[in-house]
C-alpha positions as MATLAB code, in Angstrom:
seq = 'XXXXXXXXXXXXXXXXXXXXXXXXXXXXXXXXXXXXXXXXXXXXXXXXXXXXXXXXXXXXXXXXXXXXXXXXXXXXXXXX';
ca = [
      76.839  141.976   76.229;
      79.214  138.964   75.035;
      80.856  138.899   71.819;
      83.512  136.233   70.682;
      86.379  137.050   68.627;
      89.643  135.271   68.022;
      92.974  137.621   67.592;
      95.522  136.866   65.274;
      97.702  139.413   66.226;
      99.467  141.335   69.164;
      98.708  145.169   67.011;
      94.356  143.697   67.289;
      94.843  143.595   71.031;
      96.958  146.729   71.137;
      93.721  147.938   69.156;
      91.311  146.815   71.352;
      93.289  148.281   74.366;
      93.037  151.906   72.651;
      89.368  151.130   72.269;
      88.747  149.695   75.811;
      90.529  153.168   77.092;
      88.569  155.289   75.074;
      85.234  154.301   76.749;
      83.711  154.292   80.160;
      82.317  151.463   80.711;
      84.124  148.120   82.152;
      85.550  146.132   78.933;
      86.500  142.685   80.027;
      88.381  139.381   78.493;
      87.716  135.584   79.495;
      88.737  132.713   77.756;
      85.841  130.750   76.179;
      86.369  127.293   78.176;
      87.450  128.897   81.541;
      86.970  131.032   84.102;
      89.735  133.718   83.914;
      89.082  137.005   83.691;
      90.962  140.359   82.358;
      90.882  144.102   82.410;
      90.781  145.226   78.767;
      92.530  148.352   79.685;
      95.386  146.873   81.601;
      98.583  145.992   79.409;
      99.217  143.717   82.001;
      96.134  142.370   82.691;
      96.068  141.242   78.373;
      98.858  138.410   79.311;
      96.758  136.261   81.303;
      95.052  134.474   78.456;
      95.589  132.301   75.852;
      95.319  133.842   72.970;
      95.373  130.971   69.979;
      91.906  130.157   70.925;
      88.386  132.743   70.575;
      88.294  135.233   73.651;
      85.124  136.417   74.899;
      85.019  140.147   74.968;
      82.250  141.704   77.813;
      81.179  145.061   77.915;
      78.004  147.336   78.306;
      79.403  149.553   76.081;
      77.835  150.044   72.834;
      80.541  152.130   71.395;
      83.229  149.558   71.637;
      81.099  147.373   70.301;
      80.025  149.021   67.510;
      84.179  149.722   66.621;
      84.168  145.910   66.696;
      82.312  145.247   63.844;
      83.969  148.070   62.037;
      87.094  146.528   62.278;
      85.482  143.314   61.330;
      84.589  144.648   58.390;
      87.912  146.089   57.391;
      89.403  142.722   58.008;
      86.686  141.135   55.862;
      87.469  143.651   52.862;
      91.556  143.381   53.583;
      91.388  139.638   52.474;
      90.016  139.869   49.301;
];
């Protein structure tokens, strides 16, 4: 599964780092408009995209995914 998310900030990606270790399953990151691809789970691999644009985040893992839209809804209530 694909999900699209834009970052605004180096602690999200440290976030979804700790997530993408916790499971399994692959987690990877491409850019929206190209064709580069990154390990979740490698500190490294998290500096070869842009990040002031969405990311696409691809996984088969249900558990990250549902985290996702946990912390999408803590965002969501932080900004009122």
């Amino acid at each position: 599964m694909t999900v699209v998310r834009k970052f605004r900030s180096a602690e999200e990606l440290r976030c979804l780092r700790r997530m993408a270790c916790s499971v399994p399953e692959e987690v990877m990151l491409r850019e929206t408009e190209g064709d580069v691809l990154a390990d979740a789970k490698s500190l490294i691999g998290l500096f070869a995209l842009d990040y002031s644009r969405p990311v696409c985040i691809v996984t088969d893992s249900q558990e990250l995914l549902s985290q996702l839209d946990y912390l999408d809804e803590e965002a969501r209530c932080a900004s009122f």
